[in-house]
Steps between C-alpha positions, in 0.01 A plus 500: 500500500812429265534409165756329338695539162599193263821703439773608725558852612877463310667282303659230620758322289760243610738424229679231656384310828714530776350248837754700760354818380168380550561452870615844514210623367271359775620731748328757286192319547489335837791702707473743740604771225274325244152603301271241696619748798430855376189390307331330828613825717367720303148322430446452905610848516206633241291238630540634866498833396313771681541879384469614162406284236777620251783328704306170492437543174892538435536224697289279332615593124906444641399155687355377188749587264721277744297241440626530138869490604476194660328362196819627336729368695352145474438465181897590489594234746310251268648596221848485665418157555334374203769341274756534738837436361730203655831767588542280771751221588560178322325280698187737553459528083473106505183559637205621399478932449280559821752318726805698308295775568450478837830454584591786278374740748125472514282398763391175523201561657445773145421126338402298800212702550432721230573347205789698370316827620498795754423435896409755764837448638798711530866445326573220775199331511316682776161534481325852474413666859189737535743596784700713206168685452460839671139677570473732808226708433685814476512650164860684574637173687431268171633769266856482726444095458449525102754691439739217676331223355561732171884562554553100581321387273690758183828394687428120412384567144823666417714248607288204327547780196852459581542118500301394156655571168175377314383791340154443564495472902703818444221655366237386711694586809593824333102576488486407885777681609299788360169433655728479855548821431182695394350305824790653737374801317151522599523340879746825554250706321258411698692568852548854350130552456476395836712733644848349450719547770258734698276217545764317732479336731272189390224496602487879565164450631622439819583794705900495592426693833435148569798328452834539732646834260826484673559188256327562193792712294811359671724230372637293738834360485623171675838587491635410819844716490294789338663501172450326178111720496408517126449867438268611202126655394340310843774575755386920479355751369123524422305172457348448197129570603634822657376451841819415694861479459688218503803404760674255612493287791680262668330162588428458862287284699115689570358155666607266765629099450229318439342223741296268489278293683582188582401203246174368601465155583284333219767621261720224665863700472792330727437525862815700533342746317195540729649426833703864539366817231617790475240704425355845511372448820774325665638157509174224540588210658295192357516182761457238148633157577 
């Protein structure tokens, strides 16, 4: 169950509306590196979870505190747009202050559809994809994927931080900035408690006698003159979960071309295509007139 406060979890105070700011401020809602994003990951992610209960329980207190953000974050798009000064051309303040506004930077579709308000859409107008959202079912697996979500997410608050000069959406941004971080904070923490890097690879349920070992520490390098190879941390030396040591190989061909059969006739390619095939069994000669 989840309750709901009148009040927001922070101020937020826009001392002078700005419509092209606005429409920046969406792709903290609705973009891939938006709240609508982390909050829906991490709810599936509790939701699904299996294990114990104190990392669905984290889960579920961070996912819901999202939920706040985005509440934040519209409520600032609204704002943005509410009153929205005419700082546009001449012919665009002879109109009424929605149309100045709108082509003043904001999105038409910010008044079209919502009334001068927030839309589960990013910066550009695209609408929000459950695609962005990331639940696998392994604990160590979503903690990598929060951490990302996380670091993108930080990275875009800064530079919206960077573009306003209203005090206000300074401040509020200032306050998410921080929460980007605390969260970074506690998906790593939670990786250590897990084991950290000796808990590699993911999943490390399965047993890597079964996979081809020849491959699993070596980088391989498509270089076809053999120079150019980016040496560093993964090129040797022990790998980070300490069972191997990384080298460097050069890319070769393991497999043969590939052939196929040919196209079958109720797929209706050109007959020139299914009169002579090369295929992995020879050439086929089809007698279609």
């Amino acid at each position: 169950m989840f309750y709901h406060d009148k009040r927001t979890q922070y101020k937020v105070c826009v001392e002078k509306p700005n419509p092209a700011f606005a429409r920046m401020l969406q792709q903290a809602i609705g973009g891939i590196e938006g709240e609508m994003r982390v909050c829906l990951q991490y709810l599936f992610q509790a939701w699904n979870s299996r294990g114990p209960a104190k990392y669905r329980d984290m889960l579920l207190d961070t996912g819901t505190e999202e939920i706040s953000h985005i509440e934040m974050l519209a409520t600032a798009v609204a704002l943005n747009l509410e009153g929205a000064p005419l700082s546009v051309q001449e012919s665009a303040i002879k109109q009424d202050g929605v149309v100045g506004a709108v082509l003043g930077g904001m999105n038409p579709r910010s008044f079209l559809s919502a009334g001068l308000g927030a839309m589960a859409f990013d910066a550009e107008g695209v609408p929000f994809s459950g695609a962005y959202v990331v639940g696998s079912g392994n604990i160590v697996a979503d903690m990598y994927t929060n951490v990302a979500a996380e670091s993108t997410g930080r990275a875009l608050a800064t530079r919206l931080w960077e573009i306003t000069d209203d005090p206000g959406m300074k401040d509020m941004l200032g306050f998410m900035i921080a929460r980007d971080t605390m969260h970074q904070q506690q998906w790593l923490a939670v990786i250590e408690e897990l084991g950290g890097y000796n808990a590699l690879p993911i999943p490390n349920s399965f047993p890597q006698s079964k996979e081809n070992q020849e491959f699993s520490y070596s980088f391989i390098s498509p270089n076809i003159d053999g120079t150019g190879t980016p040496s560093g941390r993964w090129t040797e030396g022990p790998s980070l979960d300490g069972k191997g040591e990384f080298r460097v190989l050069k890319a070769e061909p393991y497999g043969d071309e590939p052939k196929l059969g040919p196209p079958v006739p109720e797929g209706h390619a050109q007959k020139e295509q299914m009169t002579m095939t090369d295929t992995i069994i020879g050439n086929i000669k089809d007698t279609l007139s």
